[in-house]
C-alpha positions, 0 to 999 in steps of 0.5 A, a space after each residue: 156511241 152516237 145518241 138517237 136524234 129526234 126530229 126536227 132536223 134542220 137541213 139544206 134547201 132544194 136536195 132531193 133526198 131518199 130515204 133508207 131503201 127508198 124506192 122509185 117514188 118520189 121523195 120530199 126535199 129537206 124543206 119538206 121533212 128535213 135531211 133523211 127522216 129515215 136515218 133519225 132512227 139508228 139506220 143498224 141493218 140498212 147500211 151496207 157497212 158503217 165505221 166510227 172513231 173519234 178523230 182529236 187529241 187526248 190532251 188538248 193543254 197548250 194547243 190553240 182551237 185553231 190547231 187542235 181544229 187543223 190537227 183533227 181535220 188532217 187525220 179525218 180527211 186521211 183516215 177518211 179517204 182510207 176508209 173510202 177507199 177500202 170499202 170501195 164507195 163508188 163516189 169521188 172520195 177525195 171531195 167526201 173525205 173533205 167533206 169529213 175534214 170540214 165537219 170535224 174542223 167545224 166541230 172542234 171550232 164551234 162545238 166545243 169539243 176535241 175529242 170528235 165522233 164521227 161515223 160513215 156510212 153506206 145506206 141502201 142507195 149508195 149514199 154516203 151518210 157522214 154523222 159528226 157530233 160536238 158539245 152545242 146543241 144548238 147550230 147559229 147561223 146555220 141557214 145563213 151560212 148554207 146560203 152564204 156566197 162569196 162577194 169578194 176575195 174572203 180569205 176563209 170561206 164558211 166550212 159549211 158553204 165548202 161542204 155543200 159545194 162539193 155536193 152535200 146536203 147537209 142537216 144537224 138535229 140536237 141529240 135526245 139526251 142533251 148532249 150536243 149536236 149531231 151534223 149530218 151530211 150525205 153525199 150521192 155518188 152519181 151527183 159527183 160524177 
């Protein structure tokens, strides 16, 4: 179960963002108020379908971070795309289910976890919310890596830098009980068309 976060949420520069049942007006950006205010508080009722699992292996012994980080990416973005396309999000679900795998990745390298919660949704404006928590609360280099640009052939580029290219805007807040982090990203399916 996911914990309740509390403000403040730090967030990607220059998304327009809507808040859950937004109307016509204008909405702030994140650097306003941070990544979707609303969703700080348990949005139960506003979306029109939620899912959550946890994606990661029970026993970690004898496997590298790097290979439990593969392993759970590859069945995030899998059972990602699946749910997706069975809900019939109206957005591109191969680029938001990398979305997923990038989270989940980056959780398991950095967040100090194996086992790692991840939960969709659809909220009121036909957005995608993804939630992915890990055992850090705090997110070093954050704004650096949303700003990071390629100067030369990297071999890895940022995960981060890879989920905002496909269009997410992207914001983490630490949980209210102390227990990690929650990374949030949100995806607007008129944008990736």
């Amino acid at each position: 179960m996911m914990s309740r976060w509390s403000p403040p949420m730090h967030s990607s520069p220059s998304k327009v963002v809507r808040s859950v049942g937004a109307k016509d007006e204008p909405q702030p950006t994140g650097e306003d108020i941070g990544l979707h205010a609303v969703l700080l508080r348990p949005i139960v009722g506003a979306a029109s379908w939620e899912w959550s699992t946890t994606f990661g292996l029970e026993d970690s012994s004898g496997w590298s971070t790097y290979q439990l980080a593969g392993i759970a990416a590859s069945s995030a973005r899998i059972q990602g795309r699946s749910r997706l396309t069975v809900a019939h999000w109206p957005g591109d679900v191969e680029l938001a289910s990398r979305v997923v795998a990038v989270l989940v990745d980056n959780a398991v390298r950095h967040g100090g976890i194996v086992r790692v919660p991840v939960r969709l949704a659809e909220i009121r404006t036909r957005e995608l919310l993804i939630e992915v928590s890990d055992l850090a609360p705090q997110f070093p280099g954050f704004a650096e890596v949303l700003g990071w640009e390629p100067t030369g052939p990297e071999r890895r580029r940022p995960g981060l830098w890879q989920a905002r290219g496909f269009g997410a805007a992207l914001a983490y807040a630490a949980n209210e009980d102390g227990s990690g982090k929650t990374v949030q990203a949100v995806l607007n399916p008129e944008a990736m068309a």
